[in-house]
C-alpha positions as CSV (number, residue, x, y, z in Angstrom):
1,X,59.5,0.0,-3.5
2,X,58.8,-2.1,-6.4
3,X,58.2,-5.2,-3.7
4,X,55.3,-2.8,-2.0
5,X,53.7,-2.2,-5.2
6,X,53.8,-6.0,-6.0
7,X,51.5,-6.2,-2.7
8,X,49.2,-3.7,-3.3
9,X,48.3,-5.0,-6.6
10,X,46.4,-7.8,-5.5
11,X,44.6,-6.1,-2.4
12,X,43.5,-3.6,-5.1
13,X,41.6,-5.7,-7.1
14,X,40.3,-7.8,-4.3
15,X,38.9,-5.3,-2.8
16,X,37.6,-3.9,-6.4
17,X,35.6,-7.9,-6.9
18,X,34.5,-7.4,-3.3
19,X,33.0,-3.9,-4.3
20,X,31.2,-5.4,-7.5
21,X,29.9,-8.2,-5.5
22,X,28.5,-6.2,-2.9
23,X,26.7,-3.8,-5.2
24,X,25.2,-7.0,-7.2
25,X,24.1,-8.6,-3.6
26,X,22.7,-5.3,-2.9
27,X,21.0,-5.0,-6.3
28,X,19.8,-8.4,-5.9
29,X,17.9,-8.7,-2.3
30,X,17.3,-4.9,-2.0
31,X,17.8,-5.7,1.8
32,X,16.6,-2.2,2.5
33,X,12.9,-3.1,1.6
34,X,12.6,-4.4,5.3
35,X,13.3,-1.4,6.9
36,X,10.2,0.7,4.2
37,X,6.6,0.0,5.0
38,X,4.3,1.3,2.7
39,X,0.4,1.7,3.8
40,X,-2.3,1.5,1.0
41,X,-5.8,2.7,1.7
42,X,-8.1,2.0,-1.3
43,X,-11.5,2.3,-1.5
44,X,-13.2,-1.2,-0.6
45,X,-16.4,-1.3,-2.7
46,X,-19.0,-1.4,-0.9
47,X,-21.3,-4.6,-1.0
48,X,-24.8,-6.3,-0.1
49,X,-24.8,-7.7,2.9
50,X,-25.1,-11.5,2.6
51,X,-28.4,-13.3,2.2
52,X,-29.7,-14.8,6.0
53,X,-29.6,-18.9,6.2
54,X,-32.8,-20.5,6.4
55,X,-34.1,-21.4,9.8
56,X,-33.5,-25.0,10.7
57,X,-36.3,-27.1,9.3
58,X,-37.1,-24.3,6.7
59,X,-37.7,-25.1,3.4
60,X,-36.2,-22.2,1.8
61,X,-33.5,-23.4,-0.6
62,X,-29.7,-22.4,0.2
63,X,-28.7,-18.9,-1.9
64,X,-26.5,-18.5,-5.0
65,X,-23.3,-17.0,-3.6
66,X,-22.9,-16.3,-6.7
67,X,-26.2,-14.4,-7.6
68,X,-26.6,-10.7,-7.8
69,X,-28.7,-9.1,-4.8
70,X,-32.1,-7.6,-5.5
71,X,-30.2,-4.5,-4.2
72,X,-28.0,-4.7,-7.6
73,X,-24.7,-4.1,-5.1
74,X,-21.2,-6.0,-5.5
75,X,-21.7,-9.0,-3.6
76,X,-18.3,-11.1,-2.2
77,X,-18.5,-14.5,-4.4
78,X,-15.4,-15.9,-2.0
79,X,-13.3,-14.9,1.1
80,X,-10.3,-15.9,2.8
81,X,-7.8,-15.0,6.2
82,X,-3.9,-14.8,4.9
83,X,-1.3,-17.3,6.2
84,X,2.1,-16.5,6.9
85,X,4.7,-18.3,4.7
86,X,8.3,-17.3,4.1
87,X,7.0,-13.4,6.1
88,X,4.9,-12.9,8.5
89,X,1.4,-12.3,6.9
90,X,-2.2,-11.2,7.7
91,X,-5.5,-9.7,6.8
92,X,-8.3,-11.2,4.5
93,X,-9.1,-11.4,0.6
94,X,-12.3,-11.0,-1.4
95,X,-13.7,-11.7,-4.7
96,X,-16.1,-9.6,-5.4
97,X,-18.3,-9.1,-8.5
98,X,-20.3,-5.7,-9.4
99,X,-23.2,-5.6,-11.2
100,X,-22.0,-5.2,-14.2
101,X,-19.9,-9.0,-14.1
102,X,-17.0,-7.5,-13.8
103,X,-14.6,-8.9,-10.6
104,X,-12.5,-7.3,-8.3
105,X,-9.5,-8.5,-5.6
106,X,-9.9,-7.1,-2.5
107,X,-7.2,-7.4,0.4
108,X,-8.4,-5.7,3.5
109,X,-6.1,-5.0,6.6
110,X,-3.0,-6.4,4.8
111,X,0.2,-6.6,6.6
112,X,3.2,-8.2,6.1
113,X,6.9,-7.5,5.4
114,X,7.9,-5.3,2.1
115,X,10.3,-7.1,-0.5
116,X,11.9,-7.2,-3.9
117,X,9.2,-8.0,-6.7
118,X,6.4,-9.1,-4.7
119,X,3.3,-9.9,-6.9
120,X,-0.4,-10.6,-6.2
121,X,-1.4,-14.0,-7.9
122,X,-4.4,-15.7,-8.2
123,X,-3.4,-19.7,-7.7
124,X,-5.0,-22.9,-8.9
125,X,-2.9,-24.7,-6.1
126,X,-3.7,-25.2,-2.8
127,X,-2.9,-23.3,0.4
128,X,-0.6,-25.1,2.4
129,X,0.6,-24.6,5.7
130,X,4.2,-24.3,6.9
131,X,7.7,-24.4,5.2
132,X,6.1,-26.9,2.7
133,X,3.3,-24.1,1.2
134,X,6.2,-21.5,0.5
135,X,6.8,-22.6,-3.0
136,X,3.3,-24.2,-3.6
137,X,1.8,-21.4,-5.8
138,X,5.1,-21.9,-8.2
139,X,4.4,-25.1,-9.0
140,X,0.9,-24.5,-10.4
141,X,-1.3,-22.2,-12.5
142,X,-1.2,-18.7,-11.6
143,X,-2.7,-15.3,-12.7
144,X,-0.5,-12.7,-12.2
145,X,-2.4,-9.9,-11.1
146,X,-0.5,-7.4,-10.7
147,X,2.5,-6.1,-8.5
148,X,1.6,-5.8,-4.8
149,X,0.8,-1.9,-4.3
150,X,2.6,-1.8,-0.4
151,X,2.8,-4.3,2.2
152,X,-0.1,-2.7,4.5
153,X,-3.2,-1.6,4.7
154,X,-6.5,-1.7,2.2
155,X,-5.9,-2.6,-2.0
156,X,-8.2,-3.4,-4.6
157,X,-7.1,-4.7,-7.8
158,X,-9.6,-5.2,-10.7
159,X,-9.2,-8.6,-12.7
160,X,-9.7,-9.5,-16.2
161,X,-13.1,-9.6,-18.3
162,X,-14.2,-13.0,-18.2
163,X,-13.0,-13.9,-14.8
164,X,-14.0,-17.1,-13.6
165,X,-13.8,-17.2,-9.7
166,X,-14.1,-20.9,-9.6
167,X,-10.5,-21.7,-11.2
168,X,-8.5,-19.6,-8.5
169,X,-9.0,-20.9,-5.2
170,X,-6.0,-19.6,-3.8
171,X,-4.4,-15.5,-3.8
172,X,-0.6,-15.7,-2.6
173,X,1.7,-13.2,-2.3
174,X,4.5,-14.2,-4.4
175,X,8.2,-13.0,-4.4
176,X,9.2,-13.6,-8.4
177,X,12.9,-13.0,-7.6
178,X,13.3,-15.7,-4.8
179,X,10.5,-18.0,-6.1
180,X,8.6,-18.0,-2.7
181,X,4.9,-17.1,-0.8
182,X,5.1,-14.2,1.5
183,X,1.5,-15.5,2.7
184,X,-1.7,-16.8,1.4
185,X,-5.7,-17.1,1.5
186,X,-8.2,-20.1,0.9
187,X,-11.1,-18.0,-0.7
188,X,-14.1,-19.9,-0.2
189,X,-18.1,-19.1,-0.9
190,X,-19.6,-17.3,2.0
């Protein structure tokens, strides 16, 4: 009897550390965030349509992206189509700036996958392609925006007064507890 309890012992508290180190691997990659979509429909503002180039041989001189309509709409000071990274990723993103200066992030027709801590940054680095651009955001300047509303559909995110479009080149959607890009966007002038 004493010999059986002898065995028991150690399958007791083996199985007890197997227990705890589930519940901490669960707790830790949240594994179930793969299964959950969740859809996002924001209102996009709405903005002026872009000015028409000038006919070839014209003399007209080539617009200010960044100058407010006669219209006084939001116009889109820069654009950009996702890239997949470490997920699957697509849709586009938008700067756009309202009348009154102030800017807004827009993602339209977002999808990719759901995750633990996934944030929307503004980037000073690059958007590179492949393995390789996973971790570029991380290793330069970022704006953390704010965390991603849901994995699909329409979101618009306001930015701080004083926004300078011209610093962030780059939005990526960036995974704080594994350190790595779901997907990203070039924005560029239109």
């Amino acid at each position: 009897m004493k010999f059986v309890r002898q065995r028991r012992r150690p399958l007791l508290i083996l199985g007890a550390v197997g227990l705890l180190v589930l519940a901490a691997g669960l707790a830790v990659f949240k594994p179930w965030l793969l299964l959950v979509d969740v859809e996002v429909d924001d209102e996009v503002p709405v903005v002026a349509a872009a000015p028409a180039a000038p006919e070839a041989g014209g003399t007209d001189a080539v617009a200010d992206p960044t100058a407010q309509g006669d219209s006084g709409a939001a116009v889109v000071v820069s654009s950009g189509t996702f890239i997949s990274h470490e997920h699957e990723t697509s849709g586009t993103a938008s700067i756009v700036r309202h009348p009154d200066g102030s800017h807004q992030l827009v993602l339209e027709n977002l999808e990719t996958s759901n995750g633990p801590d996934v944030r929307v940054w503004l980037s000073a680095g690059p958007v590179v392609e492949g393995r390789d651009g996973w971790f570029t955001a991380g290793e330069h300047e970022h704006l953390d925006v704010a965390p991603i509303k849901g994995n699909r559909g329409n979101q618009v995110y306001d930015l701080p007064e004083g926004f300078d479009p011209s610093v962030w080149p780059t939005v990526d959607l960036w995974c704080e507890d594994f350190s790595v890009s779901f997907g990203a966007a070039a924005l560029e002038q239109p």
